[in-house]
N, C-alpha and C positions, 0 to 999 in steps of 0.2 A: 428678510430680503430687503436689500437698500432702494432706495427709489428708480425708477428706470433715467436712464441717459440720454436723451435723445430720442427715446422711446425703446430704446434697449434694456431688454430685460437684464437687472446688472446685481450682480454677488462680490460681496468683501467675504473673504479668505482667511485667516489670521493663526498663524504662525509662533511658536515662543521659539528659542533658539536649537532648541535641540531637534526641531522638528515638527512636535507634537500638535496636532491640531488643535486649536483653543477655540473658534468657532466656525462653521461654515454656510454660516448664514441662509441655511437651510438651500442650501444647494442639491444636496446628493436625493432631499425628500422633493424638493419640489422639480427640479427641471424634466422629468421622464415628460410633466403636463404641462412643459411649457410651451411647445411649438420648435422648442431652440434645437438646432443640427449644425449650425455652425457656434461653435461658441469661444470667443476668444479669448484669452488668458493674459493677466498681462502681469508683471513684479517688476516695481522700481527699484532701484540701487541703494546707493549711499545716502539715507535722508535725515534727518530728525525728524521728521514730524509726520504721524498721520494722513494732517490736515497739507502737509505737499505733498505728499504719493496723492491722496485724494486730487486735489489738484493737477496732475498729470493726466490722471486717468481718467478726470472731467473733460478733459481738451481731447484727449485721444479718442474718447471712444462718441464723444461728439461729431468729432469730423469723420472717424471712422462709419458712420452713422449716414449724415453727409452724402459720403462717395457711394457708398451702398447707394443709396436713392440715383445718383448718378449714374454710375458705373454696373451696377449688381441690382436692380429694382427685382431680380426676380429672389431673390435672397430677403427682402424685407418681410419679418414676422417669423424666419429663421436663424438671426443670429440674436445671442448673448454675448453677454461680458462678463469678468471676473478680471476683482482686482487684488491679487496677492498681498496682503500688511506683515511686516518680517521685523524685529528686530533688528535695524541697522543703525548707522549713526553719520553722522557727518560734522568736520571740524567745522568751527562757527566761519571761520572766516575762509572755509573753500565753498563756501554756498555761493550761487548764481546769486551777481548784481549786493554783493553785502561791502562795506569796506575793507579795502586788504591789511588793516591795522588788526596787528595777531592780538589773539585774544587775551585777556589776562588767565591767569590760574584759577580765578573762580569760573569764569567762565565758561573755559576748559570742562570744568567737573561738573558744573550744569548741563553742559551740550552733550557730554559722553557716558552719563551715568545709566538714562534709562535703558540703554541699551544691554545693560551688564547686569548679570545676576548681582544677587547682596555682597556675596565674598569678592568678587572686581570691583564694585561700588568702594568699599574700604581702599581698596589698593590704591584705587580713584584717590580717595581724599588724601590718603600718603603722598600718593606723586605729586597730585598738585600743589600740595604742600613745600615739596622740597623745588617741586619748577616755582615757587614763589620766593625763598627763602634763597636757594642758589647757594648753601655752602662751601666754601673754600675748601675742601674737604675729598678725595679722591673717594673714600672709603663709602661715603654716601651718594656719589656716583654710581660706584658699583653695586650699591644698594638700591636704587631707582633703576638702574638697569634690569637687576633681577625682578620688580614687582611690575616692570614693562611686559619681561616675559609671561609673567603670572595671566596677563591679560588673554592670550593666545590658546582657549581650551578647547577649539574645535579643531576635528583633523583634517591636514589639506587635503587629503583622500587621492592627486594626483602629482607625481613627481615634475611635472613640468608647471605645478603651479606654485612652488617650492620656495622660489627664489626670495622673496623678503623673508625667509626664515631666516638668513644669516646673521639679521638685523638683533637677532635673539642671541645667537650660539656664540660669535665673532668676539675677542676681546673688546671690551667696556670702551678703552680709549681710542682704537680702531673702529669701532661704529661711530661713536658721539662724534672724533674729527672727520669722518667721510661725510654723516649726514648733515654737519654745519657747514661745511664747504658747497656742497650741493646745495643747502639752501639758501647760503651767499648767490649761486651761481642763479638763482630764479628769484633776487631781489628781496629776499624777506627777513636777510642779516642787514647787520651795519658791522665796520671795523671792530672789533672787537681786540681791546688790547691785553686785556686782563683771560690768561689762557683758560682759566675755568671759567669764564664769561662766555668762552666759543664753546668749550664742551658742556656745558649746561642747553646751550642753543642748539648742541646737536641729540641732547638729550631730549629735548621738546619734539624735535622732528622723529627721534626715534618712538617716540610714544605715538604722533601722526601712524605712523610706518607698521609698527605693529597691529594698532586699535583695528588702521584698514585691513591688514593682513588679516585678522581673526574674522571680519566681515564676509571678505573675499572666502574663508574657509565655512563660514558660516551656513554660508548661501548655497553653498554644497551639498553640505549636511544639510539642511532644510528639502532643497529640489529631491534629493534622493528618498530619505526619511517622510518628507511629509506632501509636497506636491504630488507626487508621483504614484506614490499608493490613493492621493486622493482620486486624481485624474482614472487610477481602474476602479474605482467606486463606481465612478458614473459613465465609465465607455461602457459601448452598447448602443441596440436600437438606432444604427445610423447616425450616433454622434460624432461629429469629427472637428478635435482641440486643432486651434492656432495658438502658436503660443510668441509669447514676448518677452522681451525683457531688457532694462538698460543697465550699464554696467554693470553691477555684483549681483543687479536681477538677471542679466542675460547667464549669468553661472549659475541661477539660482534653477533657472530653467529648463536649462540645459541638462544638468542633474535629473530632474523630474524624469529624465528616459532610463537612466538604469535602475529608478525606483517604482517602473513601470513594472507590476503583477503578471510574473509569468504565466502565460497562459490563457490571457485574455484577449490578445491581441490589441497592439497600439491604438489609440483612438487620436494620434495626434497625426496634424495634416500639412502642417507647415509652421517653421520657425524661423522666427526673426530678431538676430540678436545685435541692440540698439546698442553700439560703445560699449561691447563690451569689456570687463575690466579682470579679463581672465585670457592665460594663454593661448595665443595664436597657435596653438598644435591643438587642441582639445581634440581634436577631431581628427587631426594626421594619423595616417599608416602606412609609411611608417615613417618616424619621426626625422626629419631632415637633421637633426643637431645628432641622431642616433639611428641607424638603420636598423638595428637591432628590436626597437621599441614601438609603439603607438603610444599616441594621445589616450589618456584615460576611456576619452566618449569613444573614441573611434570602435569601438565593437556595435556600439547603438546607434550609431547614426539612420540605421535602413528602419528604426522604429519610427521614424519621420517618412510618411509617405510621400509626400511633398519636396517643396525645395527648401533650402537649408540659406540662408542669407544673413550676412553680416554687414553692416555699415562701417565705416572707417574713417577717421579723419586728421590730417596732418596742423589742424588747427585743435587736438583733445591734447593737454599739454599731461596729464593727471597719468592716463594709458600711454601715452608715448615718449614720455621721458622722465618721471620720474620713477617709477615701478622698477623700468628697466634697469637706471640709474642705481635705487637701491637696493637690487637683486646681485649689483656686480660685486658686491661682497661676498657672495658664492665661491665665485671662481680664483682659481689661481694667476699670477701674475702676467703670465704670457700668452694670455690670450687678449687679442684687438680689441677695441671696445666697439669696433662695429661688429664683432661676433657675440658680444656680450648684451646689447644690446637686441640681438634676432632672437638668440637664444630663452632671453626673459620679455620678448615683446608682449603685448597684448590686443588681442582683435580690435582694439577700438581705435587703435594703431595703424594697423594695414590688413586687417580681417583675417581672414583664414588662411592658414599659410600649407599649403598642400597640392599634390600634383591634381589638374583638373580643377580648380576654380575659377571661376570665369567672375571678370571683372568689368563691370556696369559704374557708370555716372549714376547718381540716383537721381530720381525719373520725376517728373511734374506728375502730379494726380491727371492718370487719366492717360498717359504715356505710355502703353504696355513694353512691357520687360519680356524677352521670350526666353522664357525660365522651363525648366524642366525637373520632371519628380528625381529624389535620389541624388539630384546634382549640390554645389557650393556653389555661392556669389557671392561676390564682396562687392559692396559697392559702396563708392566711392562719394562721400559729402563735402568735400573740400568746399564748396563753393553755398553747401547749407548748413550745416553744422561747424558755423564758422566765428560767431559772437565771442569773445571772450571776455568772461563772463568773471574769471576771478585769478589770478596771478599763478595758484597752485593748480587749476584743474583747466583754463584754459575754454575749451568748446565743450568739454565732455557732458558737459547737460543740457548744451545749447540744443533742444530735439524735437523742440514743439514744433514741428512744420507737417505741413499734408504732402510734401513726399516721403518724409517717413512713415506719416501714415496709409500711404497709400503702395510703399513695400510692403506694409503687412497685407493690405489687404490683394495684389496683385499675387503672392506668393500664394494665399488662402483660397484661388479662386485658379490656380492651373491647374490647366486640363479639365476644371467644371462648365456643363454648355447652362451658360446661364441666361438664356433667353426666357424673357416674359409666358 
């Protein structure tokens, strides 16, 4: 068991890609004698490192901690933490506050390798290889194109999360010119005269565009596979999960309900998904781009006793225009690009996209929200979740604030009388 946080009894989690639990830090033996009934969950997104998820979830479950004293005194000595560790990764130079000077090819393959089993690590030092060399050569194009795919081994498990698959399937020279162009249009080309010069540059971004794809798919497979069965380990005895999570963690999350042990009954009480970096249908029924359809989650969503809450923000550059950007490779030519864009949005975008959710400002700690179980909320951080933090991701990680954390903890505590 990790140190407590604030005095919160606090659990790492840890995850390999496929699922599989690797440790859990004596969670499922010790918490029955811990005191904990409320216990919060939280999984970060796109990281490299550890030591920044740790980082997050220092801040978070500090302040979370905090408002409890404040707001919930009658809760102190009832809640935990847990902080989900996942195989993810993040390009060196889409991190919060780094230089936007793209990285070199070694660099590249340092920042992206632990994340990959051995057989991607190879593929790893090929591409980088050839993003450094840059041959005049078409045929090694289409050669780095295929060991891009190679990257991509988890399944997206939902058709509406699909859409940067085309970046895979699309002709070699029809990917590499859309995603250099696109990334002229967000500043991170220069003129390029020499033509293999641009499709090398759109080769780099498609290598971005994948890596995060298999992430996004990843997080999936994780929530379902291995959160989810854990969380019925230890429902029971009055325990009741909040769960969290920020971008490809809010998918990771979310997941964790249809890998929730039939039979047991949910033990989770409310969710809160922070930018996240997964379709704004997850949850639709029926699908607005398809009447026909649902969102994959949307059969699970009533495993969530509670309210269901999304944050969203026109300042997350990452979720709001590039994603959708490089999903419009999907589609056929006659369709608008403001259709193309709804179609492949992402919640961290404009949150939940469904009939009946109800849209909130997010709220000053200590501001109540009148939230209801079973319901959607999107709410709205334009005005928090506003820093721009790096040229390709924009706000999406800008989230260390206490009214986010104090949506989680408002959502965790509807309809409980929590007097002293």
């Amino acid at each position: 068991m990790a140190d407590p946080i604030a005095g919160l009894p606090y659990w790492e989690v840890r995850f390999d890609q496929d699922g599989r639990l690797l440790d859990d830090d004596g969670l499922v033996a010790r918490l029955p004698a811990s005191g904990v009934r409320e216990l919060f969950v939280f999984s970060h997104g796109w990281n490299n490192s550890e030591t920044g998820a740790r980082s997050l979830y220092a801040y978070t479950f500090d302040e979370l901690a905090h408002q409890i004293d404040r707001f919930a005194p009658a809760w102190r000595g009832r809640v935990g933490a847990v902080g989900v560790l996942w195989p993810s990764l993040l390009f060196p130079e889409d991190a919060p506050d780094t230089p936007s000077t793209p990285s070199t090819p070694a660099e590249l393959a340092t920042a992206l390798a632990p994340a990959f089993a051995a057989p991607q690590q190879a593929q790893l030092a090929e591409l980088t290889a050839l993003l450094e060399a840059e041959p005049q050569d078409p045929e090694q194009l289409t050669h780095f194109h295929r060991l891009v795919g190679g990257l991509v081994t988890s399944p997206a498990l939902a058709a509406e999360d699909k859409g940067q698959e085309a970046v895979l399937t699309k002709p070699t020279g029809e990917v590499f010119g859309a995603l250099a162009g696109l990334a002229s249009e967000q500043g991170d080309a220069q003129d390029f005269p020499n033509p293999f010069k641009v499709l090398w540059h759109g080769a780099r971004e498609a290598l971005r565009t994948a890596s995060y794809y298999e992430m996004k798919n990843r997080a999936g497979v994780i929530g379902r596979d291995g959160l989810g069965p854990l969380l019925g380990r230890v429902a029971g005895n009055g325990l009741r999960v909040h769960l969290i999570g920020h971008s490809f963690g809010a998918r990771l999350v979310s997941y964790a309900l249809p890998g929730l042990p039939d039979g047991i009954g949910s033990p989770v009480a409310s969710l809160l998904l922070v930018q996240g970096a997964f379709s704004h249908f997850g949850f639709a029924d029926p699908l607005p781009t398809d009447s026909g359809r649902h969102g994959f989650l949307a059969p699970f969503f009533d495993r969530v006793a509670g309210p269901l809450q999304s944050t969203f923000s026109l300042n997350d550059r990452a979720v709001g225009w590039w994603y959708p950007a490089a999903s419009m490779l999907s589609n056929e030519d006659d369709q608008a690009a403001s259709d193309l864009t709804y179609r492949w949005g992402g919640l961290g975008h404009d949150g939940f996209q469904q009939d009946g959710a109800e849209r909130f400002d997010l709220k000053s700690a200590g501001d109540p929200y009148p939230l209801l179980a079973g319901h959607f909320y999107r709410l709205c951080g334009d005005q928090v979740i506003s820093k721009d933090q790096s040229p390709f991701s924009g706000a999406h990680s800008d989230i260390r604030h206490p009214e986010v954390v104090w949506a989680a903890l408002a959502g965790a505590t509807t309809g409980v009388q929590l007097a002293a």
